[in-house]
N, C-alpha and C positions, 0 to 999 in steps of 0.2 A: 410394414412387416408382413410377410408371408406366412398364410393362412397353416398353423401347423395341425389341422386335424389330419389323422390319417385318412386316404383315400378307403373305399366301402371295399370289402373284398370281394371279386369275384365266387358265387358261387361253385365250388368242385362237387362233383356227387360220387358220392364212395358207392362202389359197384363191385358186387359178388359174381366170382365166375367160377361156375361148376364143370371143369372141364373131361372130359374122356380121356384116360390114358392113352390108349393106344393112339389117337388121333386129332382133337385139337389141343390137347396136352402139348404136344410132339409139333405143332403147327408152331405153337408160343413157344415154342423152345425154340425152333427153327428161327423165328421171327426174330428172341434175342442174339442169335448167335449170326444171324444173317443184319443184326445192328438197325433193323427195319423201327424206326419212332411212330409210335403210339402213346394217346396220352396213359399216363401214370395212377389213372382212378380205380383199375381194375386190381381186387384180389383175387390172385389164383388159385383155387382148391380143388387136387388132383382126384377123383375118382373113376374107380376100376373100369366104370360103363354108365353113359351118361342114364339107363335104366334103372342105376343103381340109385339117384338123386331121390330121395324122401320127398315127400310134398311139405312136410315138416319143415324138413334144413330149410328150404326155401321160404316158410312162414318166419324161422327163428331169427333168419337176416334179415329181414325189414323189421321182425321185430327188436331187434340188436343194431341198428341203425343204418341198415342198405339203405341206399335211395333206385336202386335197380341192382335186377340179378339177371345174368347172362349165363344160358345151361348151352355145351357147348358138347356134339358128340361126331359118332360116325358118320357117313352117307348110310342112308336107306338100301339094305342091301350088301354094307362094309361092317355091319358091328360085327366083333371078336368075340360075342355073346349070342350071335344070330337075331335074336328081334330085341335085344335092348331100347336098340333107339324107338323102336314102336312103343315100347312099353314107356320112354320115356316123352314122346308125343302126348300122347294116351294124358298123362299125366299133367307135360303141359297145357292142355286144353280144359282141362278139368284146375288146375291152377287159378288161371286166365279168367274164368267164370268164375271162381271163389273171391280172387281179388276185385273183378268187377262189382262182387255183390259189398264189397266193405268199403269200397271208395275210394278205391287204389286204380292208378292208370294202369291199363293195359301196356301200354308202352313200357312200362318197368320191367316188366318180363319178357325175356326175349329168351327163340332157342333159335340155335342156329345149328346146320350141319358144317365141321369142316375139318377136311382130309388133314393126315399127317405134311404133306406136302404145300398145303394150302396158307404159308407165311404169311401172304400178303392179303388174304381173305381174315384172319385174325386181326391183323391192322385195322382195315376196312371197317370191321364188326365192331370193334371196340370203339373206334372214333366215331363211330355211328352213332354209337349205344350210348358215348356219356355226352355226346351233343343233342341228341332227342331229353335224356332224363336231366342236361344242365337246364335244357330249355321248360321244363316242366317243373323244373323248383324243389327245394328238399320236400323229402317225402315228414309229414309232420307228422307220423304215428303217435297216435295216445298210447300205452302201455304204461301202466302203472308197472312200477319198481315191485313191488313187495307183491302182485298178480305174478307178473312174470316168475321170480326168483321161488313164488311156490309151485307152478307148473312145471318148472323142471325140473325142481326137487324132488316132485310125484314121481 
């Protein structure tokens, strides 16, 4: 008789993307409509100028069950906001050293630049992004329930 436990599930890691209107917005959109496959881990969450991203948002998805977040804007030089993307560097970097100091892989956060036109550099970035964080493992954050739900209630 045939062993019926079910086989262990692969790993998938659920991955937050913050992306730029004007431009990797507009890339992933390009990408769907140009039918370009990518894997399916990524949510999309459209804002105005990737300078606009909180350092917050990006704390409340890992704390809400990201296992990596992907902040996605103009070229250096192309925001629609003139230094967005600086100020949204700025911020990654300062991120990056926050989560390094809690215990979080650098590799969970990534920013990338990339143009309205740039389909197949969205593909790339995505498959990238959930094959480095599948290989890294679920992010196992502590956050107690009842911490969290009164921090946002403040």
């Amino acid at each position: 008789m045939p062993d019926a436990t079910p086989a262990p599930r692969k790993f998938e890691p659920r991955i937050v993307a913050f992306f730029c209107n004007w431009c990797t917005y507009l890339a992933a959109d390009l990408a769907g409509t140009s039918r370009l496959k990518y894997a399916p881990n990524t949510r999309v969450i459209r804002v105005m100028c990737s300078g606009r991203v909180d350092p917050q948002f990006v704390l409340e998805a890992f704390a809400r069950g990201a296992d990596g977040v992907l902040i996605g804007g103009c070229h250096p030089g192309d925001c629609h906001y003139q230094v967005g993307n600086y100020k949204a560097l700025r911020r990654f970097r300062l991120l990056r050293r926050l989560l390094r100091e809690m215990g979080i892989e650098e590799e969970r956060l990534r920013l990338e630049w990339i143009s309205a036109s740039e389909a197949d550099k969205v593909k790339a970035v995505v498959n990238d992004m959930v094959e480095k964080v599948r290989a890294l493992g679920p992010l196992r954050l502590k956050v107690p329930e009842e911490v969290f739900a009164e921090e946002v209630a403040a």
